[in-house]
N, C-alpha and C positions, 0 to 999 in steps of 0.2 A: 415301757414308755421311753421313748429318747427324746434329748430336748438336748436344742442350738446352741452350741459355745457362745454364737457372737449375739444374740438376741433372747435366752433362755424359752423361745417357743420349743411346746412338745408335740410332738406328732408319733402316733402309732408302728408305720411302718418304715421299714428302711430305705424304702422308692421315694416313699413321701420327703424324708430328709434331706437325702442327696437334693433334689430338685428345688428345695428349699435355698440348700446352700448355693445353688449352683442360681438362681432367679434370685435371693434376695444379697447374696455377701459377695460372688465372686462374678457377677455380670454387672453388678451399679457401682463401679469401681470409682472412686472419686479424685478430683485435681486440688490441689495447691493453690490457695489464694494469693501467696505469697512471690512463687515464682513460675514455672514453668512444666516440674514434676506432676504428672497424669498416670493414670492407670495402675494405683495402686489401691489396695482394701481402705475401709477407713483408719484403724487400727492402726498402719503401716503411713497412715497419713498423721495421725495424732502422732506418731513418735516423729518424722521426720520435722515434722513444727519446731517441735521439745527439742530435736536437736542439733537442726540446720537454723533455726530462723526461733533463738533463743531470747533476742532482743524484744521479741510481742509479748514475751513474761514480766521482763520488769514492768511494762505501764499498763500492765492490767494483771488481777489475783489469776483470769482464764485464758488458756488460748486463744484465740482468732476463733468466732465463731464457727462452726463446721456440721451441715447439714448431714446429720447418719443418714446412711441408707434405707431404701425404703424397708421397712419389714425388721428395723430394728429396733429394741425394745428401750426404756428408760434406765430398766434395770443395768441391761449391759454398759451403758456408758458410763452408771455409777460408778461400777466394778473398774470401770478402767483408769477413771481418774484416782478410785483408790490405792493402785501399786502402779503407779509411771515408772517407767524403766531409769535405772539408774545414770542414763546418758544423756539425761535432762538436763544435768548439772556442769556438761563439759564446757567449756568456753569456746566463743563463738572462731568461726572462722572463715577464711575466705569464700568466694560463692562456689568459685570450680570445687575447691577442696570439701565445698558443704556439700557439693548435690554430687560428689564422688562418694564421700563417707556416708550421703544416707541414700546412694543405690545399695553399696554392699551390706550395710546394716541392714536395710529390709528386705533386703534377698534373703538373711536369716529368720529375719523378723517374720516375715509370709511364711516359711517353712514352719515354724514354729506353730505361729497361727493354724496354719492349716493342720499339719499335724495333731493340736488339740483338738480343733472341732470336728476330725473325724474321727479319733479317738473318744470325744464325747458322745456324738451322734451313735456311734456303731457298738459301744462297748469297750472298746481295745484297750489295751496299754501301752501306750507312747509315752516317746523320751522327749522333757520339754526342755528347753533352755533355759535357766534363772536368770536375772536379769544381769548376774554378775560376769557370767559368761558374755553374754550381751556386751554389757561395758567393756569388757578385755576385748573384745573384737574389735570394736571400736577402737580402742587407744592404739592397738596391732596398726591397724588402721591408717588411723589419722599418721601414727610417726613413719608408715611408708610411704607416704603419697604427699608429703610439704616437700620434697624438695624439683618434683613434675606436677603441683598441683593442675596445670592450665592443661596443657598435651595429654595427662594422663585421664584427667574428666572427660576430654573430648570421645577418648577413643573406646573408653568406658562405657560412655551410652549408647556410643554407635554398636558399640557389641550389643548391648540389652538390646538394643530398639533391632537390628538384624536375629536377635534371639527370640525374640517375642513373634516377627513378623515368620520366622521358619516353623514357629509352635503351633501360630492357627491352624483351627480347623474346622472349616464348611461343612454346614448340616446338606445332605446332600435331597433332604423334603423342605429344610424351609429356610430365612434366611441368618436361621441363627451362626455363630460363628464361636468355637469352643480352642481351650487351650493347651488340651491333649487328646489323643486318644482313645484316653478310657472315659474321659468325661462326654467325648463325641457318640460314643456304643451308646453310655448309658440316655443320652437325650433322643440318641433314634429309634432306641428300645419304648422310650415315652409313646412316642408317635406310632410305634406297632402296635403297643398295646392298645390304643385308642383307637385305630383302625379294625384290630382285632374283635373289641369288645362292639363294636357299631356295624358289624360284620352282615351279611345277607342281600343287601342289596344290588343292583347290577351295577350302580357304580362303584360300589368298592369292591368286585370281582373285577372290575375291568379300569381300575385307577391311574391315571397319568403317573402318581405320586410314585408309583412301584416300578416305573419303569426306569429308575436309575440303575445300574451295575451294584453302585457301592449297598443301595436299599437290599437288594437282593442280596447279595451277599452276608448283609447284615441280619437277615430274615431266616435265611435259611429252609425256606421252605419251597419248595416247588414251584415256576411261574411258568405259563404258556404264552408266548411272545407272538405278536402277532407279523406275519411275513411279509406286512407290506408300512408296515410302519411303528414305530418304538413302543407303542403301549403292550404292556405286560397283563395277560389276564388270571383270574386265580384258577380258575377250570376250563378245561377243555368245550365243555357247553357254551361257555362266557364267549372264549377265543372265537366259537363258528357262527352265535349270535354277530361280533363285533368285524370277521373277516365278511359275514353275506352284506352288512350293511355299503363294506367296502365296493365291494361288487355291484350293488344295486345303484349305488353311486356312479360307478364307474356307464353302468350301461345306462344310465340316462344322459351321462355326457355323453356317451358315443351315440346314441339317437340323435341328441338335440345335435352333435356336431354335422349328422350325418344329412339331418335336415336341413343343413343351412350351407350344405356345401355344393358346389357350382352344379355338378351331375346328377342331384336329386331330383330335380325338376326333370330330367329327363328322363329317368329309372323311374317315377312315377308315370308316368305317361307312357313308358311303355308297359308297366305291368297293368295300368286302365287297358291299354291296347290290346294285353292278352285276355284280360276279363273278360272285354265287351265279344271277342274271338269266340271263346268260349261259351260266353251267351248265346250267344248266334249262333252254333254250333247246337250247341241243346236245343235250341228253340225251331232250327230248320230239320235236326231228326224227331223229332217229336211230332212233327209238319209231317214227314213224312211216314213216320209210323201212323199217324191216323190217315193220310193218302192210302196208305196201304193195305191197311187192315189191320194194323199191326199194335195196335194200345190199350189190348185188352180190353175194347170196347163192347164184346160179344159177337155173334156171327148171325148165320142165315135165320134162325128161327126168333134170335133176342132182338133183334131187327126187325122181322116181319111183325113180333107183336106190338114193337112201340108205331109203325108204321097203324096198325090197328086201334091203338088205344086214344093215337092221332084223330084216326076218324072220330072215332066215340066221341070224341072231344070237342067235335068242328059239329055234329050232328050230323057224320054222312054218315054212319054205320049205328044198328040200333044195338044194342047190350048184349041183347038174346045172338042174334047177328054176329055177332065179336065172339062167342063161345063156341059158336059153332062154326064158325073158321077156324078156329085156336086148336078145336078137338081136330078137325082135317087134315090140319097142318099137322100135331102129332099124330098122327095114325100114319098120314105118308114119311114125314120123316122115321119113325119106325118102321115102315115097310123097306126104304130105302130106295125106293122106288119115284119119278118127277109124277107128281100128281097131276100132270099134262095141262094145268092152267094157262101157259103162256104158249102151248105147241101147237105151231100152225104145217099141217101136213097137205100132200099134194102141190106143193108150189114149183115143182121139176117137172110135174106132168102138167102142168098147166103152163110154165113155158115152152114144154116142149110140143104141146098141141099152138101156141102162137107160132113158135118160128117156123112151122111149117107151111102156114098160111101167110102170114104176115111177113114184115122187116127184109122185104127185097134189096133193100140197098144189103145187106147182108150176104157175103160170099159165103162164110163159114160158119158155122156156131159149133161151139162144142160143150155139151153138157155134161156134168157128172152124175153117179147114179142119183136116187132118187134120195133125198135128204129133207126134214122136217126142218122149220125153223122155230127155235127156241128165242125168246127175246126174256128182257130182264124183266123181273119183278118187283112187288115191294121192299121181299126178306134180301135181295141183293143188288140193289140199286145202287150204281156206282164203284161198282168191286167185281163182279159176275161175270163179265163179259167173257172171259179165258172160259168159266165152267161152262158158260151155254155154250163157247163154240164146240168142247167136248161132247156136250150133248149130242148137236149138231151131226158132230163124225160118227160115233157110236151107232146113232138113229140108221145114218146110210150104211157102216157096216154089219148093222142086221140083218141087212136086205141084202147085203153082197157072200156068195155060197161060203167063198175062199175065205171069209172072215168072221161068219157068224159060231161056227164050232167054237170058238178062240174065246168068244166075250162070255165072262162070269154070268151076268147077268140076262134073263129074260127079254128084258126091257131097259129102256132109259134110266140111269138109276138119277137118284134126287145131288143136290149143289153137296148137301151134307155129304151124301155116299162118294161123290169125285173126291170130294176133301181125306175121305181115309183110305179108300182106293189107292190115292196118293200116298198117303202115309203107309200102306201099305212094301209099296214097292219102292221106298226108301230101308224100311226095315231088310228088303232084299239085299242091297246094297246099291240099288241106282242112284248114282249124282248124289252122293254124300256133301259135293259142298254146296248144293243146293238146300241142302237138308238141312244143314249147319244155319244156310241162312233165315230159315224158319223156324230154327229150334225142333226141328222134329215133329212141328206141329202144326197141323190147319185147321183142324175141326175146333170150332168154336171161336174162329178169328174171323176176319174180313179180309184176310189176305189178299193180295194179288197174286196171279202166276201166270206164266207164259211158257213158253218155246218148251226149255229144257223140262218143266212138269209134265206138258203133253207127251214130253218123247218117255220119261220115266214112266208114264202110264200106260204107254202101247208096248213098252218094252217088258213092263210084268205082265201084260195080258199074253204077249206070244205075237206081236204084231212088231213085223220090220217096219221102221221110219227111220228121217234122215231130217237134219236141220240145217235149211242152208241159208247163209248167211248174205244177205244184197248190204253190204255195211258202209257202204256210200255209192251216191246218181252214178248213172253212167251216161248220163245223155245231159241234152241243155234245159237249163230251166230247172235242177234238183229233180231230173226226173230218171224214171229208173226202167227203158223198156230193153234193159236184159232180163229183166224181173220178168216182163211180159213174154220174152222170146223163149224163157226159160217153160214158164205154165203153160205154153203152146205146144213144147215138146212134150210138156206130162199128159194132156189129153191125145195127142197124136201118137203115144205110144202105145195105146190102146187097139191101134188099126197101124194096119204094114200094106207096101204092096201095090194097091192100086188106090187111084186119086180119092180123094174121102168127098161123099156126096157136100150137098147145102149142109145137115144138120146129121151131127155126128152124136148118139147119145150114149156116152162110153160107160163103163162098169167101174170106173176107175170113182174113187173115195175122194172127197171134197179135201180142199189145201185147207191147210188152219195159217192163218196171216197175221204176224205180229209186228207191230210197230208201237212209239212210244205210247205206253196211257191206254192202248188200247186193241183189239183185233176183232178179226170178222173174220168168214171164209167164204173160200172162194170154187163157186158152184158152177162156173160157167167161165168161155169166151168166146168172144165176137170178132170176127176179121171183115173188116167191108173194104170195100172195091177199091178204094185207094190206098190197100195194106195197111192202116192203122189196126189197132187193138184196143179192146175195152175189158173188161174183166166184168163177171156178174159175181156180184158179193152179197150174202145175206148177214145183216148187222142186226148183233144183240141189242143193241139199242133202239133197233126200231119197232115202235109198240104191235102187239099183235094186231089190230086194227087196218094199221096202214100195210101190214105182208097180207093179208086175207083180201086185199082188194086183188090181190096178184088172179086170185081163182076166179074173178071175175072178168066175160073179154071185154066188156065193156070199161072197164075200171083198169084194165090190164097194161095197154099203151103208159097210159101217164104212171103209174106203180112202177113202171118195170124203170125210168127212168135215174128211179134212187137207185138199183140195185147195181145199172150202167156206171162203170166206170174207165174213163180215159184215162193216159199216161199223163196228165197234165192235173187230175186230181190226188195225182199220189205224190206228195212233197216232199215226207219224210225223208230224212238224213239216211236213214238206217229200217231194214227189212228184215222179216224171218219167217222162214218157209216152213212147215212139218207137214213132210209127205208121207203118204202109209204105201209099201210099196213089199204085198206078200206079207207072209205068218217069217216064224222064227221056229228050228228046233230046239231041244235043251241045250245041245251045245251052243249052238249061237246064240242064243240067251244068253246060257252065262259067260259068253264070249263079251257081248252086248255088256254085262253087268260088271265086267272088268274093265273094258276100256271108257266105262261113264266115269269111271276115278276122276280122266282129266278129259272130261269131256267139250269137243271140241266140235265146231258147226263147218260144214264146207262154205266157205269164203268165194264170192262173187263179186266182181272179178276177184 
């Protein structure tokens, strides 16, 4: 147990003491009521009374009353009035010369003091001053300093008070203020341990308080500083919790700054600009993947049955009716074979029995061989048009000697069979970048195809073709009669030699005719007497119905005028020819199947 020199309180530990003495005896330091003298213990103020300001004894048994400090007992003060120091009894003297003789006296006076109460506190054995030493210092004293009492007092205090003011020392956590050294450690050691023992939480991992130099130092323990501003944190987890809030900070200022800066308005509106781009973009390939056939919507036969289940539905087709279409359809699509529903045959012979009676305004006519017409169905309405014209050629090169050897197939095969046929002779290697654009794939799409499929398909069959390109009018009006003067040459090159009759009915194989959206072929032309040209075209799009009036001569005049076409109905920008012209050997096949890499159309002009 230790207990207080200047107030006999006990306390346990040695921490507890110091703090004691340092909060209740050496920070409530008390003044002089009598003169000017400050900042001295009470103790050091009871003697300086006693023996600067000795006149307050004679008119009273007590001192000048004097408030102890706080935390001092009754006891202590008893003890002190019981042994006063023997320099109570000196006789008075001048003021400079009093408050010179009682700095230096309690310069001892404190040492002394002090020295007991930490000698009491701690255990130790200190050397005290009796008070007779005391006196003789005193009298030493007083007889050097009467004959400079004024000059020498001055310069006296001015030294303590520049002594005192070099000795503070600033708690560097709060705003105490200590008067050396060791007494500064021991109060900032207080505050560690207090921070120590309340320890866990993330503000005292990441405390202001720690982020002095001198704290640190004084701690001794490890701290991670944070790099963008003074606070010290205890761990490194602490540090990248309190560096990301920095951050998060920061990038909300640079948004909001960014939002409100003159070129944001503008940087928005163009990146709306690239959106809506974009939009429209997706939203016009997507237009045309279902234009095309191309969105995975299904093909020929997943078509024809909703085309079916349509009727069912209207009450045009009865149930029974529907299954037994449905079973037709697959049977011929497994055959591979066109189940000949939309094929109207004989329409070449039945022009050609017209123009030999009929159409005298007619100088020339020239016919191709004999060719069926295929027109569209349900399962490919609106997509078909390319495979019926294949159809179309096929049909008349069965009947032509030089070209039937050549074709896989017996008969007409089905929109299905063109579809792999095709795929076919892409696995050969023709027109790869046509390939590419289909992914390798037709069957079971809606695709479209034109020019370059028809030529990739006569060229794996063994059949020479050419594609040639009318890729803008040559005449007035967007019209194109090199196009005409060109199909005049392909049927006249059928006959040499001498002038060709009225009605020329050649062996040569129907043109296949491609323009935008759409094609037909071209089975015939017409030269009348004032050199114009017409062309006779059979189109997929016209219902079997309206071709079948062809085979009638009554019905035949007014029919034949759909098929009649001038240079002044053909307006397209752009034209495309597929002529069949002779077989292929191996070699020129695969001559043929090398140069389709970058396949290329003969250009008109």
């Amino acid at each position: 147990m230790l207990t207080c020199a200047f107030c006999g309180e006990e306390m346990m530990l040695e921490e507890d003491m110091k703090t004691h003495l340092l909060l209740s005896h050496m920070e409530n330091a008390s003044r002089c009521p009598l003169c000017s003298l400050s900042g001295v213990s009470y103790e050091e103020l009871r003697f300086h009374i006693s023996s600067a300001h000795p006149e307050t004894q004679l008119g009273a048994q007590d001192p000048p009353h004097i408030t102890p400090p706080a935390g001092r007992s009754a006891a202590a003060n008893t003890q002190s009035h019981k042994t006063p120091p023997s320099c109570w009894a000196q006789d008075s003297c001048d003021t400079d010369a009093e408050a010179t003789h009682c700095s230096d006296t309690i310069d001892c006076h404190k040492q002394d003091i002090t020295s007991k109460s930490l000698a009491s506190s701690t255990g130790e054995t200190a050397t005290i001053q009796s008070p007779r030493r005391r006196q003789k210092a005193v009298a030493l004293s007083n007889k050097d300093n009467k004959g400079f009492k004024s000059e020498h007092s001055k310069a006296k205090q001015k030294r303590l008070s520049s002594k005192r003011e070099e000795e503070l020392f600033s708690c560097p956590m709060c705003p105490q203020v200590c008067n050396s050294c060791e007494m500064l450690q021991e109060h900032v050691e207080l505050h560690l341990q207090e921070q120590h023992s309340a320890g866990g939480s993330a503000q005292e991992a990441c405390s202001p308080a720690m982020t002095s130099p001198s704290a640190l130092r004084l701690s001794g323990e490890k701290r991670f500083e944070c790099p963008l501003c003074s606070v010290v944190c205890m761990d490194s987890s602490s540090l990248q919790e309190h560096v990301e809030l920095h951050l998060e900070h920061g990038a909300a200022v640079n948004s909001a700054a960014a939002a409100h800066s003159p070129g944001s308005d503008l940087r928005l509106a163009r990146e709306l600009q690239r959106e809506d781009e974009a939009r429209q973009e997706r939203e016009d390939f997507k237009k045309l993947q279902k234009q095309f056939g191309l969105d995975g919507g299904g093909g020929y036969s997943r078509q024809m049955e909703r085309s079916m289940e349509k009727a069912v539905a209207r009450g045009l087709l009865a149930p029974a009716e529907f299954h037994c279409k449905r079973a037709e359809m697959m049977e011929s699509l497994a055959s591979g074979l066109d189940d000949g529903r939309t094929r109207t045959q004989g329409v070449l012979r039945a022009l050609s029995e017209y123009y030999q009676t009929e159409a005298r305004d007619c100088v020339h006519v020239w016919l191709s061989a004999d060719t069926d017409h295929f027109c569209s169905s349900a399962g490919d309405t609106g997509w078909g048009c390319g495979y019926r014209n294949i159809q179309m050629l096929l049909s008349s090169l069965h009947t032509i000697d030089a070209y039937a050897p050549l074709l896989q197939e017996k008969a007409v095969p089905s929109i299905p069979r063109v579809q792999s046929m095709i795929e076919e002779a892409w696995k050969e290697g023709l027109d790869p970048h046509g390939a590419s654009h289909f992914n390798q794939r037709l069957q079971g799409t809606r695709a479209w195809i034109g020019a370059t499929e028809i030529y990739a398909l006569l060229t794996s069959l063994g059949v020479s073709a050419r594609i040639i390109d009318f890729h803008r009018p040559t005449g007035p009006d967007n019209s194109h009669p090199r196009l005409f003067d060109w199909v005049k040459q392909y049927f006249q090159s059928s006959r040499s030699g001498r002038l060709p009759p009225r009605l020329i009915q050649t062996s040569m194989p129907p043109l296949y005719l491609q323009h935008q959206g759409h094609s037909r072929s071209i089975v015939g032309l017409e030269q009348r007497r004032n050199g114009s040209l017409s062309l006779l075209l059979l189109d997929p799009a016209s219902p079997a119905s309206d071709t079948r009036r062809l085979l009638s001569r009554d019905t035949l005049p007014t029919a034949l005028k759909q098929l009649r076409k001038p240079p002044r109905s053909l307006k397209h920008t752009q034209y495309q020819l597929v002529a069949v012209q002779g077989g292929l050997s191996a070699e020129e096949k695969q001559r043929r199947i090398v140069s389709s890499r970058t396949l290329c159309a003969e250009r008109i002009p």
